[in-house]
Backbone as numpy.savetxt, mean C-alpha at the origin, in Angstrom:
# Nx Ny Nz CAx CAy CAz Cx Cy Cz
-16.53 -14.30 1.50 -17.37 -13.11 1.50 -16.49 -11.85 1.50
-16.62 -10.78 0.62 -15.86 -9.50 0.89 -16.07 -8.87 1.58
-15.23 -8.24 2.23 -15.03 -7.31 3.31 -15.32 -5.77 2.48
-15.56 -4.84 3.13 -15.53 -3.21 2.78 -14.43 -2.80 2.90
-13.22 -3.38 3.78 -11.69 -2.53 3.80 -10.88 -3.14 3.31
-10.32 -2.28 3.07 -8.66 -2.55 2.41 -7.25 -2.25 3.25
-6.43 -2.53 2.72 -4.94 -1.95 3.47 -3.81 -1.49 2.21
-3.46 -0.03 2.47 -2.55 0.46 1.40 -1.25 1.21 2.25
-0.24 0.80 1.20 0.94 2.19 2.17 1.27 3.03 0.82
1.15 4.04 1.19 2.30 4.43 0.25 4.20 4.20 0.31
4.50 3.95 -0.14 5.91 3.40 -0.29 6.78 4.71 0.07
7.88 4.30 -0.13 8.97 5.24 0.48 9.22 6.21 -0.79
9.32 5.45 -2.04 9.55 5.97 -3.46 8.70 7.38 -3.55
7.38 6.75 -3.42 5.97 8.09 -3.81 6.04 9.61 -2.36
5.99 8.79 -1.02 6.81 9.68 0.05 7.91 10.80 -0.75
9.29 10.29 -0.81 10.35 11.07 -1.38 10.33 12.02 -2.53
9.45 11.93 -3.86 8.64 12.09 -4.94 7.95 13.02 -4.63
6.67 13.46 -3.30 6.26 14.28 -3.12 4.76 14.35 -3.65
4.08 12.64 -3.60 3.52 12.01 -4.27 2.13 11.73 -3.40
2.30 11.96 -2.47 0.88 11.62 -0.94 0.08 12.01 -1.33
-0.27 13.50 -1.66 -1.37 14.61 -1.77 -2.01 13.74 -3.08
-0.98 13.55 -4.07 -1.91 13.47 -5.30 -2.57 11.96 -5.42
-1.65 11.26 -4.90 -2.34 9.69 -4.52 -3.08 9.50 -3.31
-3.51 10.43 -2.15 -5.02 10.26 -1.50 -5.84 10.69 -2.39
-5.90 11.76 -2.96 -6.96 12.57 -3.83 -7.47 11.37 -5.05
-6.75 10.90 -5.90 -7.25 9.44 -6.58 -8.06 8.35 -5.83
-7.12 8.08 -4.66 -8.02 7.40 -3.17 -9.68 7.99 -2.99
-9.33 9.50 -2.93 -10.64 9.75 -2.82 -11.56 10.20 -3.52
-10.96 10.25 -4.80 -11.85 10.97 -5.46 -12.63 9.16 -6.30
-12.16 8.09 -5.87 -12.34 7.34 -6.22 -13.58 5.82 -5.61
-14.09 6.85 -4.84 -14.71 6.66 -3.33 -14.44 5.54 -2.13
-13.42 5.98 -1.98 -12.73 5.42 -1.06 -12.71 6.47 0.64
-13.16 6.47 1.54 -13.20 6.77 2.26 -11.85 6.23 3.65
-10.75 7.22 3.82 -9.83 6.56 4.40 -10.35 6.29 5.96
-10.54 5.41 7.00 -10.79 5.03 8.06 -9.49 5.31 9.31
-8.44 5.05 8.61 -7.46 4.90 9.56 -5.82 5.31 8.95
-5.45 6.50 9.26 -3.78 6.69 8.58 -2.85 7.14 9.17
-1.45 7.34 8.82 -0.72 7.51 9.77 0.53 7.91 8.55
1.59 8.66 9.15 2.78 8.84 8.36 3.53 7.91 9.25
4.96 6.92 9.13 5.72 6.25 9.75 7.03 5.74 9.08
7.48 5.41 9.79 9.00 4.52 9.47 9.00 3.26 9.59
9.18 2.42 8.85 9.10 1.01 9.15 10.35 0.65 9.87
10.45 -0.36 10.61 11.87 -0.51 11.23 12.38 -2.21 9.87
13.79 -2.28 10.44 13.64 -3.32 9.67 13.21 -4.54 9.82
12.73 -4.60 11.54 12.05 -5.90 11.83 10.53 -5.59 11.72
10.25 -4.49 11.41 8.36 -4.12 10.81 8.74 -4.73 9.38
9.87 -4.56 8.73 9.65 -4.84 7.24 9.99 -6.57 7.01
10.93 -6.89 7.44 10.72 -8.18 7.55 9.37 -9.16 7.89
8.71 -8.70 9.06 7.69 -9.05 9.49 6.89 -9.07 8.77
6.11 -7.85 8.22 5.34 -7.30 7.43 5.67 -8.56 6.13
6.71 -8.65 5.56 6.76 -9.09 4.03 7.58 -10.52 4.32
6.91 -11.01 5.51 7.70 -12.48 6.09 7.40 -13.19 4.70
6.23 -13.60 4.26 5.46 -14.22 3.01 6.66 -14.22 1.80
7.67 -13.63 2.01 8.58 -12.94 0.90 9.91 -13.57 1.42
10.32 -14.22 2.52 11.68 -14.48 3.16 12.51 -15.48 1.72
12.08 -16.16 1.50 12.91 -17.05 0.85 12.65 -16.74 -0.94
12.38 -15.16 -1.48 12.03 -15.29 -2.97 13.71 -14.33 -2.38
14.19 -14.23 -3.48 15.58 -13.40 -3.80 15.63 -12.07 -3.70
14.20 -11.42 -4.20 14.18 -10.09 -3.79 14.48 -9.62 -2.17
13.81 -9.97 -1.46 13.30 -10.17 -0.06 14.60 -9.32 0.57
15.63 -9.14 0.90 16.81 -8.60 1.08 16.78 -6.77 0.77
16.59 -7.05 -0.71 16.33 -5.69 -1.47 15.19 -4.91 -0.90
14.07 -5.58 -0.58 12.59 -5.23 -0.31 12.94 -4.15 0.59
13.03 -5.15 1.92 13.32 -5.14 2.82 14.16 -3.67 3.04
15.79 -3.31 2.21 16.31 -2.51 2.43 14.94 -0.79 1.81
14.33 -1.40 0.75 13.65 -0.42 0.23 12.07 0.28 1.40
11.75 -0.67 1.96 10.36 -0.33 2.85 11.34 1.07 3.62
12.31 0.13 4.17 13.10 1.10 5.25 13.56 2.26 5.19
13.97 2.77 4.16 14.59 4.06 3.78 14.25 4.99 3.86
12.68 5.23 3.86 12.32 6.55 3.99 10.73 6.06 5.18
10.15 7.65 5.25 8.49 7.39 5.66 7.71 6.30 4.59
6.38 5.79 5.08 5.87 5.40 4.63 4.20 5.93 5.08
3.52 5.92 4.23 1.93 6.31 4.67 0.82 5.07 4.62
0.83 4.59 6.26 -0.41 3.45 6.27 -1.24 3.88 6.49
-2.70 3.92 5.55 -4.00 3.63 5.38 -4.93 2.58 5.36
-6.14 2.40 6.24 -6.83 1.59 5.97 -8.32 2.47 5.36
-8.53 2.04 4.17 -9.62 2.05 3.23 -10.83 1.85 3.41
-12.33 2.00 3.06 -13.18 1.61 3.26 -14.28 2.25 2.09
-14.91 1.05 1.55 -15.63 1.38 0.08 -15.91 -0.37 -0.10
-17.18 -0.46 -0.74 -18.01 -1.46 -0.94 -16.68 -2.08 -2.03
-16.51 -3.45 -1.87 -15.35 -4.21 -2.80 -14.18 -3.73 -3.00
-13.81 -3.06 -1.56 -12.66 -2.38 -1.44 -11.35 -3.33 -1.59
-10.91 -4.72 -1.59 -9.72 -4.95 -2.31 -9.76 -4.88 -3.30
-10.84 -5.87 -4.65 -10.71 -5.28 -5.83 -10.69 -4.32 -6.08
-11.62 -3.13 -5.82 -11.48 -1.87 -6.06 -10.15 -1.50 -6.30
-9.51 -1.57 -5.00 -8.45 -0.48 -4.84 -7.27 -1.14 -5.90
-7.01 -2.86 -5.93 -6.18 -3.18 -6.76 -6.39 -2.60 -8.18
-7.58 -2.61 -8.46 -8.00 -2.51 -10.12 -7.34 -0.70 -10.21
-7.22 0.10 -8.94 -6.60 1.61 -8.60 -5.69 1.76 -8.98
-4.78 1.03 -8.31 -3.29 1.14 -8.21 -2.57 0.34 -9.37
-3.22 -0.41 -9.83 -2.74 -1.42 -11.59 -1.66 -2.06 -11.40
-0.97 -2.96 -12.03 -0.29 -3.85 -12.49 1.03 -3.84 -11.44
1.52 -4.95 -10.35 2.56 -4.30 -10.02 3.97 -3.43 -10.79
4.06 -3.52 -11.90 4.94 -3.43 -12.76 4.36 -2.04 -13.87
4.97 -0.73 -13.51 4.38 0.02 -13.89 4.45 0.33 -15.67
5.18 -0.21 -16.00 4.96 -0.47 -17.41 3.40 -1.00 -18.13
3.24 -2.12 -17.52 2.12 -3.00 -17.72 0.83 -2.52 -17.24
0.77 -1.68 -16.09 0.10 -0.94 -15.10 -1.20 0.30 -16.39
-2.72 -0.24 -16.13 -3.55 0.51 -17.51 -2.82 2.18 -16.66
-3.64 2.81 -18.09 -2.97 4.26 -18.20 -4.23 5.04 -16.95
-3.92 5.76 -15.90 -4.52 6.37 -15.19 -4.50 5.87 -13.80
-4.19 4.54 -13.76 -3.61 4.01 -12.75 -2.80 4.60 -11.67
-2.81 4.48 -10.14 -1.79 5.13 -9.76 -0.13 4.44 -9.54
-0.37 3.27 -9.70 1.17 2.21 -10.57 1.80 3.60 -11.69
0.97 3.75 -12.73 0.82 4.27 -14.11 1.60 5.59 -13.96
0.62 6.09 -12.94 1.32 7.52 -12.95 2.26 8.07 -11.77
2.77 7.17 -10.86 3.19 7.85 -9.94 5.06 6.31 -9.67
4.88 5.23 -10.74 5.80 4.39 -10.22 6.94 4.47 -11.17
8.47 4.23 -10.16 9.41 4.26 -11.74 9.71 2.75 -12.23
9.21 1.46 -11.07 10.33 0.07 -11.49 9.08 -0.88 -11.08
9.27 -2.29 -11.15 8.78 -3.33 -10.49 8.80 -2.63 -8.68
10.32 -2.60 -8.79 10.35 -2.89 -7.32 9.83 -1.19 -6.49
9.91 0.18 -7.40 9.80 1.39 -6.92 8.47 1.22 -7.34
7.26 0.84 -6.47 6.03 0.79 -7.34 4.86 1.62 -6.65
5.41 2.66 -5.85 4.51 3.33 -5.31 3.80 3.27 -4.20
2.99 2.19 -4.02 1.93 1.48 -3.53 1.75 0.31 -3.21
1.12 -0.28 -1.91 1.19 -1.52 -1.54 -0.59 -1.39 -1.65
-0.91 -2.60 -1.89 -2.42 -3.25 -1.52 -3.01 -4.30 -1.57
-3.57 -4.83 -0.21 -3.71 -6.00 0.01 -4.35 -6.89 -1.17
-3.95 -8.08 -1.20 -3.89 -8.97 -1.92 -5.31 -9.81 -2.25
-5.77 -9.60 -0.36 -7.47 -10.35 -0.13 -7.65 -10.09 0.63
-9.21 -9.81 1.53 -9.97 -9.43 2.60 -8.85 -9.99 4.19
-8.41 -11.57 3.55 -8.09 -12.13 4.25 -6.66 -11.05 4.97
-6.04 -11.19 3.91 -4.48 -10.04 4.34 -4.69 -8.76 4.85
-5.79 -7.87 4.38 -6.47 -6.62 4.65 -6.47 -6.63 5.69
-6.84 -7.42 6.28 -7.18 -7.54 7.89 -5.79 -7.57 8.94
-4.89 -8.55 8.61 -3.86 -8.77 9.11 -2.78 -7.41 8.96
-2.62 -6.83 7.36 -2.00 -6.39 6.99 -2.24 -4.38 8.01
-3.93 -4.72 8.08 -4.10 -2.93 9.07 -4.29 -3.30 10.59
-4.30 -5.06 11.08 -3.80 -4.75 12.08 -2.61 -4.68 12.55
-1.44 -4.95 11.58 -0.38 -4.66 11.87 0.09 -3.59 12.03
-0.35 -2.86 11.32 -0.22 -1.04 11.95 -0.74 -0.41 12.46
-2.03 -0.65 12.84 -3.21 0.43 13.89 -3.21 -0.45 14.74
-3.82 -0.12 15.54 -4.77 -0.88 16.97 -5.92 -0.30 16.98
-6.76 -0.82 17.41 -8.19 -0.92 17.05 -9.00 0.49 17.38
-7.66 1.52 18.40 -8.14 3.12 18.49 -8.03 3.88 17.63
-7.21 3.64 16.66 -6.80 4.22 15.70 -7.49 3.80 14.22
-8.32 3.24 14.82 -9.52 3.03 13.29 -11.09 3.66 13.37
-11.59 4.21 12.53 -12.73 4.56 12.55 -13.51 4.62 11.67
């Protein structure tokens, strides 16, 4: 059964870029109503943790150094078929491939600089915003 929320960060890439303002405004102009956000730093045992699912692919090392480097912006989402939604938002991980208007499209430079994180399924959504809020920090 789908859930109404989602879980997104903005990445360190779109942070540095100067990229927040114009990727909530897509968020919202897209009816997405944000519930829960925060500006932060991942540590490197938040990023490990966070992208455990990832320990043994080759990237995982790289990732890892990339979450860390700068702020990151966690949001939790809320809009009727809010994972598809928001995936079908943010497009293709790979911003080449990523349709045109997308925020992949318009705001990513690589596979790995891709802007934007978003959960995968209701199931991760869940895990993925309680890993960064606690349950005061949602509304």
């Amino acid at each position: 059964m789908a859930t109404n929320k989602t879980f997104t960060m903005i990445k360190p890439d779109a942070v540095e870029n100067g990229h927040i303002g114009a990727i909530l405004e897509k968020i919202n102009a897209s009816g997405f109503r944000i519930v829960a956000m925060k500006l932060t730093h991942m540590t490197q045992h938040d990023a490990e943790t966070f992208y455990a699912v990832h320990k043994e692919r080759p990237f995982f090392g790289e990732l890892v150094e990339f979450m860390t480097r700068g702020p990151i912006v966690a949001a939790i989402l809320e809009k009727e078929n809010a994972v598809e939604d928001f995936r079908a938002l943010i497009g293709a991980t790979n911003p080449v491939d990523a349709a045109e208007g997308t925020i992949r499209k318009l705001y990513a430079s690589s596979v790995g600089e891709n802007a934007v994180h978003g959960s995968d399924s209701d199931d991760n959504a869940a895990i993925e915003s309680a890993f960064h809020f606690s349950g005061r920090e949602m509304y």
